[in-house]
C-alpha positions in Angstrom: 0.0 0.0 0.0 1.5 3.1 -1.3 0.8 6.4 1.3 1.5 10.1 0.1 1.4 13.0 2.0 1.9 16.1 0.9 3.6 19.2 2.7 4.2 23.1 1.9 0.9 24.6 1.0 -0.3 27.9 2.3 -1.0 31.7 1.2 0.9 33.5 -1.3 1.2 36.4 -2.9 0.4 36.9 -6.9 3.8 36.6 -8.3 4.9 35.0 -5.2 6.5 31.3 -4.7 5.6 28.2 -3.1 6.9 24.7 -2.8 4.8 21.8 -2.4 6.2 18.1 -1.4 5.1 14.8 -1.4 6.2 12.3 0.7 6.0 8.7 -0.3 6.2 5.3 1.4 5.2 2.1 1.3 7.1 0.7 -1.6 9.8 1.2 -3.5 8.9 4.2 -6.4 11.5 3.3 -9.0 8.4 1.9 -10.8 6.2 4.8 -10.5 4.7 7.9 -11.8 3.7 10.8 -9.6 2.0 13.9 -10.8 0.6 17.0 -9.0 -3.7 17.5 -9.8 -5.5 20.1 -8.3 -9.0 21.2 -7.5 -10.7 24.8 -7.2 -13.8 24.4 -5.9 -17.2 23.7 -8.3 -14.2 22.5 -10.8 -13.2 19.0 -11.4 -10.0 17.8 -10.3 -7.2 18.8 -13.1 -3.7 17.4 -14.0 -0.7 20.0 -13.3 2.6 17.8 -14.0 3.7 14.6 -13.3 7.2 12.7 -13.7 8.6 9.2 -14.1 10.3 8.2 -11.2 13.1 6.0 -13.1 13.5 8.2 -15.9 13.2 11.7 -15.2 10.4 12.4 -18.0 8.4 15.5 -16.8 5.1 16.6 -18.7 3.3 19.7 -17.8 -0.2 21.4 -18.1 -0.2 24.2 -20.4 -1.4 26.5 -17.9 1.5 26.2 -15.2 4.3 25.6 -17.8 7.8 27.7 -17.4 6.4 29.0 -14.0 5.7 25.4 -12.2 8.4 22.8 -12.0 8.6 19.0 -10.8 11.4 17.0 -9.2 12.0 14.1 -7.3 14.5 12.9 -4.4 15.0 9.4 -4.9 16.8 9.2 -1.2 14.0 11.0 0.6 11.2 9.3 -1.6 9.7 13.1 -1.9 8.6 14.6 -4.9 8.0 18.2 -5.1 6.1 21.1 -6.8 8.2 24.5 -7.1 5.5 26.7 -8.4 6.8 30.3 -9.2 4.7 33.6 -10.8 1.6 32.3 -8.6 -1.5 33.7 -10.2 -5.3 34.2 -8.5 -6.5 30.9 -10.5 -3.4 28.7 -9.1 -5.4 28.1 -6.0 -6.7 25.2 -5.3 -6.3 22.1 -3.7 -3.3 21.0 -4.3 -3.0 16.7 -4.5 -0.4 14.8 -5.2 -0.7 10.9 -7.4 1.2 7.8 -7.9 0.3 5.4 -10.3 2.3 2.2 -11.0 4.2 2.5 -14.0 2.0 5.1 -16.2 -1.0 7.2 -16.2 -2.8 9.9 -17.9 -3.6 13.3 -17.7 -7.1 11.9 -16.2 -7.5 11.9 -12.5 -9.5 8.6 -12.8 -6.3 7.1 -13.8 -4.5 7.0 -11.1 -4.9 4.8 -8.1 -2.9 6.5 -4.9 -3.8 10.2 -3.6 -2.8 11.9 -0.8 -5.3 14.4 1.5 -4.9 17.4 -0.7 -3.2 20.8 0.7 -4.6 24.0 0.3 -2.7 26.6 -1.7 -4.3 30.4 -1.6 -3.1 33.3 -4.3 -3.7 37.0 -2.9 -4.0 39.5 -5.8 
């Protein structure tokens, strides 16, 4: 059984930084994917960025792309979220994902979440 939680949320300023992490145990990742989705609320749950634990391969959302980056730490089994330029609409509920092996830029395809962590933008 795979647990994630994630860390780092909170309020920020438009233009501001924040850094989410993910924490994973349970099993071995070298085998996983694990993505960022978040969720404003009356919106459905959408796919930020995601990276393949063994390779490296990142893939972003159009939206957060050049101002939101990925990365792993294959030691601490952490991923993290370094989101820069913060805009009103980046807040949401932030969740991170694992899925064995691959997954898609569909929440429904992925099979381990953690709680969710709330990330507020101030204009």
């Amino acid at each position: 059984q795979v647990q994630l939680v994630e860390s780092g949320g909170g309020l920020a300023q438009a233009g501001g930084s924040l850094r989410l992490s993910c924490a994973a145990s349970g099993e071995p990742f070298s085998s996983y994917v694990t993505g960022w989705f978040r969720q404003a609320p009356g919106k459905e749950r959408e796919f930020v960025t995601a990276i393949n634990w063994s390779t490296g391969t990142t893939e972003y959302a159009d939206s957060v792309k050049g101002r939101f980056t990925i990365s792993r730490d294959n030691a601490k089994n952490t991923v993290y979220l370094q989101m820069n330029s913060l805009k009103p609409e980046d807040a949401a509920v932030y969740y991170c994902a694992a899925n064995l092996r691959s997954a898609t830029v569909l929440a429904s395809s992925w099979k381990y979440w953690g709680q969710g962590i709330q990330v507020t933008v101030s204009s």
